[in-house]
N, C-alpha and C positions, 0 to 999 in steps of 0.2 A: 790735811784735815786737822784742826785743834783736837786737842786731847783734853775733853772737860771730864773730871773724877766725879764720884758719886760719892757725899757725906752719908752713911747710911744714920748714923745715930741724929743728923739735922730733920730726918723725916720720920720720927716717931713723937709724940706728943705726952704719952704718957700718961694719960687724961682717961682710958676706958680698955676696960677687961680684952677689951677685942678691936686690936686695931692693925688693918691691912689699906697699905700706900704701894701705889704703881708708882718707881723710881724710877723706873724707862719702858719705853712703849714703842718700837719701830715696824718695819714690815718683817723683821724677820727674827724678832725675840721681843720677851716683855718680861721683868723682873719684879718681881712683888716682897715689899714687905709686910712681915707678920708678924705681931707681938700678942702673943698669947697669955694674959696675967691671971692670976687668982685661980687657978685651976680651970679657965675658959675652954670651953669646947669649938670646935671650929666641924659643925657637923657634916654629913656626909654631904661630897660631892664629888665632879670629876671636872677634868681640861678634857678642853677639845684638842690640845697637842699634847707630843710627849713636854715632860718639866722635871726639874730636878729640882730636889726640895732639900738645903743645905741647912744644919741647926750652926747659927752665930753664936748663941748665949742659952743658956739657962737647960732644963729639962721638960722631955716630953713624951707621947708615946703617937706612932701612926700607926693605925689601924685598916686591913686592908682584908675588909672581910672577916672571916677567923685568923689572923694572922696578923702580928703586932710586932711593930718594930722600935725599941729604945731611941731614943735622940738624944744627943749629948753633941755640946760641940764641938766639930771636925765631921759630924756625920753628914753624910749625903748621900739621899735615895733616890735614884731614877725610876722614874716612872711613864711609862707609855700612856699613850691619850686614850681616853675612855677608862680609865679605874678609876673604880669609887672605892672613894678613902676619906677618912676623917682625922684630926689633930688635935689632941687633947695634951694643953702645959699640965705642967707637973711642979711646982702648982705656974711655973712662969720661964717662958718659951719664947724667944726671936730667931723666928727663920726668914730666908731669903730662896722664893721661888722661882725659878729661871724658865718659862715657857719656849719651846723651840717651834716658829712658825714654818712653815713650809715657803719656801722661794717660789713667786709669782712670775711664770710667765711673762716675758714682755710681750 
C-alpha cells in the first residue's frame, strides 16, 4: 500500500473567520481541519463517534457544559460520541479533529 502524507497547512485557505476541511474521510476515521480566526466561535455541537481534538497552533478554550478546557499546542482532548461542546479561538486556533468510526461488519 503507498504511503501518501497529508500537507495539513496546503488545506487552509486563510480567507474566513471560520474554516473547517475534511483531510481524510474512510470507513473507519475522518480527520478534520479547523481554523478558528478572530476570536470565531464554533458553537455547540456533538459527533456521532468518539474524536479526539488536538490544538496544532494558536489559542483557545473548549467548553463542555460548565466545564472548560485551555488549548494550547500539544493539547489533546478525548472525547466520547454524543458530547456537546463548543470551540471558541482565542482570539486564533488550528486544530485537528480525528473521529474514530466503528468497523463494519462484513
Amino acid at each position: 500500500m503507498p504511503i501518501t502524507p497529508i500537507h495539513l497547512r496546503d488545506h487552509l485557505t486563510g480567507e474566513s473567520p471560520k474554516e473547517i476541511r475534511t483531510v481524510l474521510a474512510d470507513d473507519r476515521r475522518k480527520l478534520v481541519l479547523i481554523a478558528l480566526r478572530g476570536g470565531a466561535l464554533m458553537a455547540a455541537h456533538k459527533a456521532l463517534h468518539p474524536i479526539t481534538i488536538h490544538c496544532l497552533e494558536g489559542a483557545g478554550e473548549l467548553r463542555i457544559g460548565d466545564q472548560s478546557v485551555d488549548l494550547a499546542p500539544g493539547t489533546i482532548v478525548p472525547l466520547d460520541a454524543e458530547v456537546v461542546h463548543e470551540v471558541l479561538g482565542k482570539p486564533d486556533l488550528t486544530l485537528l479533529v480525528t473521529m474514530f468510526r466503528p468497523v463494519k461488519s462484513p
